[in-house]
TORLO-627954 format. One record per residue (C-alpha): y, z, x; residue in three letters. Coordinates in steps of 0.25 Angstrom, whole numbers, plus 5000, padded with zeros to 4 digits. Each point is the difference from the previous one (the first is absolute). Layout:
REM residues N
YZXALA/...
//
This chain:
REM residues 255
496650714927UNK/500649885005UNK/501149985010UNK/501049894998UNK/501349985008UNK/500549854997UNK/501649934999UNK/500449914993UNK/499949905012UNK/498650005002UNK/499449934987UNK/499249925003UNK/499550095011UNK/500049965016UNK/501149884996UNK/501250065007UNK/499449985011UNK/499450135002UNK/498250015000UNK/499350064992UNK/498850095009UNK/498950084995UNK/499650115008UNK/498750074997UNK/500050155005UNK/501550015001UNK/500450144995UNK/499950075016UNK/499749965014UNK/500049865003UNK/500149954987UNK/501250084996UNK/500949955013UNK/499449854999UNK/500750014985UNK/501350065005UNK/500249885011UNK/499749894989UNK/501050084990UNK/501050025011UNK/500149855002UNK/500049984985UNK/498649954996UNK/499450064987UNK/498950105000UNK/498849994992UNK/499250145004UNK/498850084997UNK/499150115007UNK/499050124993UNK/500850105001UNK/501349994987UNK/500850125003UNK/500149955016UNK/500249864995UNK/501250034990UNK/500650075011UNK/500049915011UNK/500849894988UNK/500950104996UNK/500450025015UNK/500149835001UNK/500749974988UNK/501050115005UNK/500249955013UNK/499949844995UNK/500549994984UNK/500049855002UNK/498749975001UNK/498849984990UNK/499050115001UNK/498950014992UNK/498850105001UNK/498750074995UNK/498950065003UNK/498749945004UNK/498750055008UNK/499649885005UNK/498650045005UNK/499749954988UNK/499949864997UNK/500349994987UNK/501250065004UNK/500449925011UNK/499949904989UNK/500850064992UNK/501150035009UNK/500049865005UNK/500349944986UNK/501050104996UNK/500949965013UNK/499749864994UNK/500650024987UNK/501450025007UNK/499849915010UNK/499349925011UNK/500050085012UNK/500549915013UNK/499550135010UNK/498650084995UNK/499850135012UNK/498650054999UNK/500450135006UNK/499150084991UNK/499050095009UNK/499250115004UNK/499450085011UNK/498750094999UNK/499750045014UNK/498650015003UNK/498949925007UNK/499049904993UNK/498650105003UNK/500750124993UNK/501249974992UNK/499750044986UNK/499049904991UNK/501249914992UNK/501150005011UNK/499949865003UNK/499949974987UNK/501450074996UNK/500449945014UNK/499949874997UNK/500450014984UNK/501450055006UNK/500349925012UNK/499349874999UNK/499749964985UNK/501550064994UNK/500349885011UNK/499149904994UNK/500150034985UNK/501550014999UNK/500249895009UNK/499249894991UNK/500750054990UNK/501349965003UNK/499649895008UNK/499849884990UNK/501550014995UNK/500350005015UNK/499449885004UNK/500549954986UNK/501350015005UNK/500049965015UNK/499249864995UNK/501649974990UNK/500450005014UNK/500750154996UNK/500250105013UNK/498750025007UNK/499350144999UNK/499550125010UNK/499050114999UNK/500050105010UNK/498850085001UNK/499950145005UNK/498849995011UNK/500050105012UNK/499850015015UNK/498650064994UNK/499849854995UNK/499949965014UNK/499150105006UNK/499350094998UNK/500250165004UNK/499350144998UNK/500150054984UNK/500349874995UNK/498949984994UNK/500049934984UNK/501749995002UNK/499849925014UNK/499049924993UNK/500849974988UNK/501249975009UNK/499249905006UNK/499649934988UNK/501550004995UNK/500349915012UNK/498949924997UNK/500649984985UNK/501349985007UNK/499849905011UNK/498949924989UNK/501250004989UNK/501049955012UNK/499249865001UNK/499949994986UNK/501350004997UNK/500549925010UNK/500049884993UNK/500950084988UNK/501250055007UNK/499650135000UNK/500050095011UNK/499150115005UNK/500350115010UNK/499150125004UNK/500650105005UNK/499350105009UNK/500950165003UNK/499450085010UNK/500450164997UNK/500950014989UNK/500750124998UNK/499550004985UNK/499150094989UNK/498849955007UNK/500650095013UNK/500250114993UNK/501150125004UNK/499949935014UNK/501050045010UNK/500949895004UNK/501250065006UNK/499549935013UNK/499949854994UNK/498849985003UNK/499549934988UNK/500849884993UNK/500950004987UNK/499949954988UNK/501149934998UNK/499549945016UNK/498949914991UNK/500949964989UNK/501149945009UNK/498849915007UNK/499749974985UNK/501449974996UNK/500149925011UNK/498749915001UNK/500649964983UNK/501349955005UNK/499549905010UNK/500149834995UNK/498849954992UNK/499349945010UNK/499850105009UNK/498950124996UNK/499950145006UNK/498549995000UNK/499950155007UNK/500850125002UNK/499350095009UNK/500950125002UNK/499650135009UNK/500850125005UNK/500649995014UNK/499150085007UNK/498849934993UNK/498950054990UNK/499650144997UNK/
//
């Protein structure tokens, strides 16, 4: 099933002035509120995560709320490479995107002596090479278009306060969020020279699936939509300036 919402103003796509944005894990959490502040200002959505049923929800509720906008979306696991690939060129055949967000991840707690044989594997398959593989995917017709002298590019990579230090239980996902910021900061010089920026972004406590049925009635943990807006607002800045990091904590520090 594919989920299309387009007007007749947007052909070609992202012309009207509005961007085109690919965001990788979009269907809930972070992803879902970082699409809903890029639909609410009248960018184009190009969205993926595992899980269809969620996925279809969360474009049903945006192209309800903003009819306007393009939104396109389908189902990809991309802990796989070849469908990080995949995902990657079927964004392509619409449209070069002008924003990619990395946010794709997950969290297996446990500690590096006994974690179970494969975590770091499935660690690093979901939260550092998604990043890598659909990233080079898209990138070519990215730095395609910024050397015809087109709008310059940004990529947003969802790292973590874990990809700053390292803590109790965080094992094979501290060591994969480490080595996305590695990626992050190396792709950042790279592309310097393209007119491409690169920004990672590292949330402390996010109330999120990752926290479970955590009790939040005290505010103790951040928002959602608290890392989209810092997103949002890092895109919108003049093209010679570059949010290299977001590092974004609750008020009353790290749990």
């Amino acid at each position: 099933m594919l989920v299309n919402q387009q007007t007749s103003e947007h052909s070609p796509l992202g012309e009207d002035g509005g961007k085109n944005v690919i965001i990788t894990g979009a269907s809930k959490g972070i992803g879902k509120a970082i699409a809903e502040i890029f639909a609410a200002n009248g960018h184009n959505l190009f969205l993926c995560s595992r899980g269809e049923v969620a996925l279809y929800k969360t474009v049903e509720e945006l192209i309800t709320r903003f009819p306007a906008i393009t939104i396109k979306a389908r189902p990809f696991d991309v802990s796989k490479k070849e469908e990080c690939i995949a995902f990657g060129n079927w964004c392509l055949s619409f449209a070069v995107p002008d924003i990619l967000v990395n946010n794709a991840g997950l969290f297996e707690p446990g500690s590096v002596y006994n974690e179970p044989d494969g975590t770091l594997e499935s660690q690093l398959s979901t939260n550092l090479l998604s990043a890598y593989h659909v990233t080079r995917t898209v990138l070519p017709k990215m730095m395609e278009r910024t050397s015809a002298g087109k709008n310059s590019g940004h990529i947003f990579n969802m790292c973590s306060i874990a990809s700053l230090h390292a803590y109790a239980n965080g094992g094979a996902y501290s060591i994969s969020k480490f080595a996305l910021y590695g990626f992050s900061k190396n792709l950042r010089e790279e592309m310097k020279p393209h007119g491409i920026k690169v920004t990672s972004v590292h949330p402390g406590a996010v109330l999120s699936d990752s926290w479970g049925n955590y009790d939040n009635s005290t505010k103790r943990i951040m928002e959602a939509g608290d890392i989209a807006r810092m997103i949002y607002a890092a895109s919108q800045l003049s093209t010679q300036a570059c949010v290299e990091d977001i590092v974004i904590r609750p008020q009353l520090g790290d749990l």
